[in-house]
MARRODO-783761 format. One record per atom (N, C-alpha, C): residue in three letters; x, y, z. Coordinates in steps of 0.02 Angstrom, whole numbers, plus 50000, padded with zeros to 5 digits. Last residue first. Example, Ala and Ser with C-alpha at 12.3 -4.5 7.8 and 13.67 -1.06 7.14 Angstrom:
2
SER506424988850354;SER506844994750357;SER506455000250394;ALA506604971650390;ALA506154977550390;ALA506604983550390;
//
This chain:
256
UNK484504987952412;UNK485304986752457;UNK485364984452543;UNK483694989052289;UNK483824986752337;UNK484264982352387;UNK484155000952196;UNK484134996252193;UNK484024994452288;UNK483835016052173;UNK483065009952193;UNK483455004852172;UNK485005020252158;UNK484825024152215;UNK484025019052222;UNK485455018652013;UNK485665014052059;UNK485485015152158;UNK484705027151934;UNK484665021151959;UNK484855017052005;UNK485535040951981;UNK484805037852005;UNK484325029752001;UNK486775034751946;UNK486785035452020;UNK485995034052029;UNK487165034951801;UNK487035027251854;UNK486725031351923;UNK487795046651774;UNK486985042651725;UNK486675037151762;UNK488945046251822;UNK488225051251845;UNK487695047251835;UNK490185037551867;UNK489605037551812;UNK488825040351833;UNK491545048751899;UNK490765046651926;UNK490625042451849;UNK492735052351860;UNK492685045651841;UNK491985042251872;UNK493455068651835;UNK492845064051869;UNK492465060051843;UNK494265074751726;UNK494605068851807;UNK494025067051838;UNK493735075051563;UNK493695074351649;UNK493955070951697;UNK494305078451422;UNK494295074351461;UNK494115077751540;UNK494105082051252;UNK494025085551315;UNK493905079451352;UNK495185078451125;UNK494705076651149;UNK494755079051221;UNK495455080750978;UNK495605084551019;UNK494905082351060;UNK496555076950833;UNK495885074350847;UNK495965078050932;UNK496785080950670;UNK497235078650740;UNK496585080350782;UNK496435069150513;UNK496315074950561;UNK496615075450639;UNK496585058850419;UNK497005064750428;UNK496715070250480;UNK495625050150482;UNK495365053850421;UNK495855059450413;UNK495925043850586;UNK495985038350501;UNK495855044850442;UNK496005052750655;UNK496485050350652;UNK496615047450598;UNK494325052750673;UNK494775058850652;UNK495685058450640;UNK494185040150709;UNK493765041650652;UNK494185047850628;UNK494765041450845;UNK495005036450794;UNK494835036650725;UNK493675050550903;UNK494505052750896;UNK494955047050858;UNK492365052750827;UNK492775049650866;UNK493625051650842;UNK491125054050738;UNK491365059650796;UNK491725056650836;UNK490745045950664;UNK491265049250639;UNK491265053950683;UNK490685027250757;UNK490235033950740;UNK490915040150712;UNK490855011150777;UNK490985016750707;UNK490515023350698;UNK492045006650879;UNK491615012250873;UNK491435012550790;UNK493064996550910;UNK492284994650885;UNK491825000650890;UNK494554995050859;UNK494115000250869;UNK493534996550840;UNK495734988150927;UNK495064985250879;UNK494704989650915;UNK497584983250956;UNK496984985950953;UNK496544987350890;UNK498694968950971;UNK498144972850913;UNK497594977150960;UNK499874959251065;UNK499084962251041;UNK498864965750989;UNK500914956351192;UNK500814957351135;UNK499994957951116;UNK502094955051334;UNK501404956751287;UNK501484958451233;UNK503064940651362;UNK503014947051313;UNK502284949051301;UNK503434929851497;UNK503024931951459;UNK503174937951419;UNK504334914851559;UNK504294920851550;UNK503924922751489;UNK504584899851652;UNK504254905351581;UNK504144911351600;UNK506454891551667;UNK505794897051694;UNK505204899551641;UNK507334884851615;UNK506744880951614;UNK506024885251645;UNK508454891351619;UNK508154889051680;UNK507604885251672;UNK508364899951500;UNK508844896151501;UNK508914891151586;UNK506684903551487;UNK507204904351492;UNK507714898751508;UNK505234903451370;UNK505744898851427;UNK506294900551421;UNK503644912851322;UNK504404907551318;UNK504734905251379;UNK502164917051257;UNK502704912451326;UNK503064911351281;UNK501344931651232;UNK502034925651200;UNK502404925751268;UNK499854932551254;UNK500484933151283;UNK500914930251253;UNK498824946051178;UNK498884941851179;UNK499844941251215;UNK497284957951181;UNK497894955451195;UNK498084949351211;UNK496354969051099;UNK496344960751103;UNK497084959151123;UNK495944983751187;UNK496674978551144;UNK496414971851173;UNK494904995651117;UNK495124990651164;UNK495814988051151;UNK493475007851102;UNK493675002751091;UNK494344997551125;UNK492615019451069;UNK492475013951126;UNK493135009951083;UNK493345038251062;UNK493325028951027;UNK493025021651080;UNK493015050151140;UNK493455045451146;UNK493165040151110;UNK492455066451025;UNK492555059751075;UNK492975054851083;UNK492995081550968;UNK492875073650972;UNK492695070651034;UNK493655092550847;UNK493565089250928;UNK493005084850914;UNK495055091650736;UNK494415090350756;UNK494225088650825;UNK495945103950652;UNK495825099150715;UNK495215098950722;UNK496635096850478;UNK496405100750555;UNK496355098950593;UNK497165089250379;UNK496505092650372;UNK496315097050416;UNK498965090150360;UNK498195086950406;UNK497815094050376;UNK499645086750181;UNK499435089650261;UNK498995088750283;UNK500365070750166;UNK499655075050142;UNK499815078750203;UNK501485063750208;UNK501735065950142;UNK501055072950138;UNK501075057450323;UNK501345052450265;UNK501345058550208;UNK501275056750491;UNK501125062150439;UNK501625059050373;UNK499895052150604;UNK500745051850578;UNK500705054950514;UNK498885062350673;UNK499195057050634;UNK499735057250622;UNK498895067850864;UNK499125069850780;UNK499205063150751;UNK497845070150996;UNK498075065650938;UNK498245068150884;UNK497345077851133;UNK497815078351085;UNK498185073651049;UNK496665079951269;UNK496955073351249;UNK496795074651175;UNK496505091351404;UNK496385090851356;UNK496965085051332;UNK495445091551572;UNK496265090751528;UNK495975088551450;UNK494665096051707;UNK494595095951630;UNK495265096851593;UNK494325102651834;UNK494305097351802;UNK494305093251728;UNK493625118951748;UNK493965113551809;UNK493885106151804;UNK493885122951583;UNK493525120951625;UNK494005117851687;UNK495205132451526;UNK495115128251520;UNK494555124151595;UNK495755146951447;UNK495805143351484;UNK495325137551482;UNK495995156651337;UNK495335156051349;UNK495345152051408;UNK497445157951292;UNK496835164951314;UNK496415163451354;UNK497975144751331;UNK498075152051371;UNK497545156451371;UNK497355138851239;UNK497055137751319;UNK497445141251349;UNK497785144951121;UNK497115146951140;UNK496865144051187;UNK499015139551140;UNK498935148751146;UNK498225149251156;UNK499015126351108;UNK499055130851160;UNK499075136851179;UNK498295128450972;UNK498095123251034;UNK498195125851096;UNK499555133250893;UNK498785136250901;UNK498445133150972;UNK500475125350926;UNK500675130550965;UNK499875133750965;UNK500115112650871;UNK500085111650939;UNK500135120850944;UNK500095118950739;UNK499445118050767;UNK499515113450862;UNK501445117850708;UNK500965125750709;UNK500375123950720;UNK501955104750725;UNK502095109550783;UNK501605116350768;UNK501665093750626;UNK501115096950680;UNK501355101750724;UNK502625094750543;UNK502155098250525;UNK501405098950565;UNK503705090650635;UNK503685097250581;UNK503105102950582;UNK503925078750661;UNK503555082150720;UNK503115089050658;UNK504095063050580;UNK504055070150561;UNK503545071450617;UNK505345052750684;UNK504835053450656;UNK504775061250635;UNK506195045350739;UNK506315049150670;UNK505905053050647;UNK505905038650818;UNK506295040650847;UNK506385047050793;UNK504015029850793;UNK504805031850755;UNK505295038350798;UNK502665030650824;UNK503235027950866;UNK503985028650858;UNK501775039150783;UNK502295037750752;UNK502765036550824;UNK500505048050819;UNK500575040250799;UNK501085039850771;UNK500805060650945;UNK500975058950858;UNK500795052550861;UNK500275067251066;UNK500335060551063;UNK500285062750967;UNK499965079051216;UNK499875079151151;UNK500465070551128;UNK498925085751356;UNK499415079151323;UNK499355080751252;UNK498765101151440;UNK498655097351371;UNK499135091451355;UNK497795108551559;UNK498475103551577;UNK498235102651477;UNK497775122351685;UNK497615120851620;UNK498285114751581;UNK497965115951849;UNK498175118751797;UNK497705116551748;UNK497435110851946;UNK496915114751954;UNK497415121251897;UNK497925099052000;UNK498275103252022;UNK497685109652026;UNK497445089651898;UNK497105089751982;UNK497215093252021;UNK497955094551803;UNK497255094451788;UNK497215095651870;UNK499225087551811;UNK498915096851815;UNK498565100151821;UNK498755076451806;UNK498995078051855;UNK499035084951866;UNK498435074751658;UNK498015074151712;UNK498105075851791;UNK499785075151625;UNK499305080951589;UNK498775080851646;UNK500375062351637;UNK500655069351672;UNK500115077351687;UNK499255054951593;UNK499315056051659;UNK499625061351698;UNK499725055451456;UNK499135059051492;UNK499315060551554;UNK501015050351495;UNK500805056551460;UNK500185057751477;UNK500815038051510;UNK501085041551562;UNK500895047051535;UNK499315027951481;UNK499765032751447;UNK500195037151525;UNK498215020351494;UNK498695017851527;UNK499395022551511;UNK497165028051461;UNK496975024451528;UNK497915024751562;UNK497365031751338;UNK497195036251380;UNK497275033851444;UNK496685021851244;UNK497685020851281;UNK497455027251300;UNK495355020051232;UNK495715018451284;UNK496105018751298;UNK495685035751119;UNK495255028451128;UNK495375026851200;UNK497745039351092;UNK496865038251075;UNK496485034751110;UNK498835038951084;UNK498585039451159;UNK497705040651137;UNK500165033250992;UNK499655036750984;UNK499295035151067;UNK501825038150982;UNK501195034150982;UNK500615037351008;UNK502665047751086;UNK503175042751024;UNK502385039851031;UNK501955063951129;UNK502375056151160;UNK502375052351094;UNK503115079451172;UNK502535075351140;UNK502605068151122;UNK502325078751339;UNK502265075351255;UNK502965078051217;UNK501275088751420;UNK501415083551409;UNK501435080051330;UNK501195104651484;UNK500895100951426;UNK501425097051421;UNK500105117651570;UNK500455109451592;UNK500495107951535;UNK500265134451612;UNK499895127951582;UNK500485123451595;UNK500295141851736;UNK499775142851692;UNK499645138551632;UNK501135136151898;UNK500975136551809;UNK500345139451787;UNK501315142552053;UNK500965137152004;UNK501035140751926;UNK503045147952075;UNK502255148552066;UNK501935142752051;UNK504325141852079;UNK504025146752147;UNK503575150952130;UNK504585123352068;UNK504305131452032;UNK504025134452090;UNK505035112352149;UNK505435115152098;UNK505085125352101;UNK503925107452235;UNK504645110052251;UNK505065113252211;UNK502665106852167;UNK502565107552262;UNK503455109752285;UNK502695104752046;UNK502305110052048;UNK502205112252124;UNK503845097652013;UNK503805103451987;UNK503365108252012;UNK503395084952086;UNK504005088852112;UNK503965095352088;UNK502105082252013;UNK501915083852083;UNK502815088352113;UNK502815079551882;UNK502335087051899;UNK502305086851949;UNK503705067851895;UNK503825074851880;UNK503355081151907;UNK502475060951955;UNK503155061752008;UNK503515068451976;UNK502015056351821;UNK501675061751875;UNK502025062951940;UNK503015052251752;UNK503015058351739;UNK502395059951790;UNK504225044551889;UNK503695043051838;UNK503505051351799;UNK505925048851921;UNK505185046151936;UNK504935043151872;UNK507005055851927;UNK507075047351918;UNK506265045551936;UNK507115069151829;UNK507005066551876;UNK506915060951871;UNK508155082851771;UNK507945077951764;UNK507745072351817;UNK507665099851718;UNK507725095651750;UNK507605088451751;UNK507905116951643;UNK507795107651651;UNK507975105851696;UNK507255131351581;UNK507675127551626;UNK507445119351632;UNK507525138551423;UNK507025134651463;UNK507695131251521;UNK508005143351294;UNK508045147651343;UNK507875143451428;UNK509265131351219;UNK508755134951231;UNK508585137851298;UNK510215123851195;UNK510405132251201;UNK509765134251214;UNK510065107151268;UNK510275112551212;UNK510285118351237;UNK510255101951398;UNK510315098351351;UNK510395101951275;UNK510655103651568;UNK510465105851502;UNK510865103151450;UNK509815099551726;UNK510155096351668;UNK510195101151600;UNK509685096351902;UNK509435102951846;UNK510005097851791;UNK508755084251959;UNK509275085551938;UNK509115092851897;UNK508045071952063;UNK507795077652027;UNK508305083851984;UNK507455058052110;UNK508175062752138;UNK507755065352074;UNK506665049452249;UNK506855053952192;UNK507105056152204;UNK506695034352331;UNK506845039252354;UNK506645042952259;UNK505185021552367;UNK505925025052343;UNK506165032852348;UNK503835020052390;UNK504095015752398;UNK505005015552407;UNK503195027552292;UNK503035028552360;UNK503505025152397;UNK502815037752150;UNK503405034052194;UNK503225034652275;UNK501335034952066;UNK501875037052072;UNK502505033052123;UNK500485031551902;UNK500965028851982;UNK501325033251987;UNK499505032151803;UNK499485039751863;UNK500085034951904;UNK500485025351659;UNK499885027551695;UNK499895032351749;UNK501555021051615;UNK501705019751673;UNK501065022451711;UNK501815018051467;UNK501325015751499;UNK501395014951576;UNK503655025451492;UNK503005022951450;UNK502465017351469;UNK504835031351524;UNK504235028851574;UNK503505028751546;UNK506235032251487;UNK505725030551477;UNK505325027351517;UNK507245042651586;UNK507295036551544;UNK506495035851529;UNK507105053351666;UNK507665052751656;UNK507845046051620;UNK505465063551647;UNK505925057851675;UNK506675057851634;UNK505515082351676;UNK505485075151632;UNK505745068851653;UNK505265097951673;UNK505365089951717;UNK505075084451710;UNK505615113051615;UNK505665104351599;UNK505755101651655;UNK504885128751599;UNK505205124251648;UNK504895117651615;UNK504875142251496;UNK504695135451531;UNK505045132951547;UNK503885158851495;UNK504675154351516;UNK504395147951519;UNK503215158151307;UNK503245157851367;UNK503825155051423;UNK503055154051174;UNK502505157051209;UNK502505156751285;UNK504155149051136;UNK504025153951097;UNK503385157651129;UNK504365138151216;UNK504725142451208;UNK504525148651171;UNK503355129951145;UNK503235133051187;UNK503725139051216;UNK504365124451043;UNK503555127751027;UNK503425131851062;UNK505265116151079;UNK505365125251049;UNK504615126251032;UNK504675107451172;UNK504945114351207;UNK505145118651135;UNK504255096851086;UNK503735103251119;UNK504125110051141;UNK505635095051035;UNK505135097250984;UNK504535102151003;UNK505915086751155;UNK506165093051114;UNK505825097151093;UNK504805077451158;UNK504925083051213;UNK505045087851196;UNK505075070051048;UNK504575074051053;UNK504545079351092;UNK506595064251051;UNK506315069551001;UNK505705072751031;UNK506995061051201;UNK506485060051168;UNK506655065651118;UNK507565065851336;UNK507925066851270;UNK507715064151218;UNK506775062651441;UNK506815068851427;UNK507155072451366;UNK505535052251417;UNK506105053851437;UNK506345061051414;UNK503995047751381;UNK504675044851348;UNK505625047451354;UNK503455056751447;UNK503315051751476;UNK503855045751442;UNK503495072351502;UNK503195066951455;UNK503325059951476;UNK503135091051537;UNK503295085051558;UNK503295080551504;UNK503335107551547;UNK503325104051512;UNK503575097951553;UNK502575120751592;UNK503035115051653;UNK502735111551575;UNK502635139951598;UNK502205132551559;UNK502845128651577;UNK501905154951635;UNK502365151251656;UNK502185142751621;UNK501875170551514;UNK501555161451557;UNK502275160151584;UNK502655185451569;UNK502525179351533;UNK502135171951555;UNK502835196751673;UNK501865194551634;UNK502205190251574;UNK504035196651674;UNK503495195451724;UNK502865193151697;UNK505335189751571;UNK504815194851579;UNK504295192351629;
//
């Protein structure tokens, strides 16, 4: 149908991810969509894209559903920039990334391909939404957050969505209680104490594993970690403009 959205689903854990899935029958239900997804996992791969290599970009189908696919050897913002400058013969009316295996709270925003896909729609000057379960599990229960991703996105269809401005979508993992709702929020100050496990290869070479813990040092209850601990899926408005405003008039009498 003509007057349906048009919605470019991307993510960042590949295209045969449970979560992906899981988004496209949501969205399916509110619109044609188009899949372009990486073609393996491209987790914490942040905004990179491909400069250096060629992409290949594939039509692929994977179930009966109505949606067209594609699979591409990029990153997921290599997906959207192909989807939205060669694949689709409009721009979109929304972008939504996900849904990704862990959580993208707090600072993992920074380094998330998922956002980034989301953010990339953003720059496009789409209404873009990442959405992120804390359940790293392959298994995991999508279930019972899919009727509040579809609310989520139907109402940045109606209402759309400031310029410059992507929305960053946390569901708890879901232990048995239903979520309380959605709460909007702020981002969490907080971090990863990270740590390296050296070892040695059969060369006598070292080689490293990251490893770490994140340590939320926020404790105010308007935070998207505060709404996560508290069964709530937490919905935080983000800006692609990385000014720090608050600095400029000071920093305009320093002497330079």
């Amino acid at each position: 149908m003509a007057n349906r959205p048009l919605i470019l689903v991307c993510n960042d854990d590949g295209i045969t991810a449970p979560g992906i899935r899981n988004l496209i029958s949501v969205v399916n239900q509110l619109g044609d969509v188009v899949v372009v997804a990486p073609d393996s996992p491209q987790s914490a791969m942040g905004h990179a894209i491909t400069i250096n290599g060629i992409l290949r970009c594939d039509p692929i189908k994977i179930d009966d559903g109505p949606q067209k696919e594609y699979s591409c050897s990029g990153t997921p913002v290599d997906c959207v920039k192909l989807a939205v400058n060669e694949i689709l013969d409009r721009k979109p009316d929304l972008v939504v990334s996900g849904i990704n295996h862990g959580s993208n709270s707090s600072v993992n925003v920074l380094y998330s391909g998922t956002m980034s896909a989301a953010m990339e729609g953003c720059l496009e000057g789409i209404p873009s939404i990442g959405f992120s379960l804390c359940d790293f599990s392959w298994q995991a229960n999508f279930e019972e957050a899919l009727p509040f991703i579809k609310r989520i996105c139907e109402s940045v269809l109606e209402k759309g969505l400031s310029a410059k401005t992507v929305l960053n979508v946390n569901i708890p993992q879901f232990k048995g209680e239903a979520y309380k709702g959605i709460k909007v929020c702020r981002q969490a100050n907080g971090n990863w104490e990270e740590e390296f496990d050296r070892r040695e290869d059969p060369r006598s070479r070292n080689y490293f594993w990251l490893t770490g813990k994140f340590v939320d040092y926020d404790k105010g209850d308007d935070t998207d970690e505060w709404a996560l601990a508290n069964n709530f899926i937490s919905m935080v408005p983000m800006t692609s403009d990385l000014t720090a405003h608050h600095l400029i008039g000071t920093m305009k009498n320093w002497e330079l």
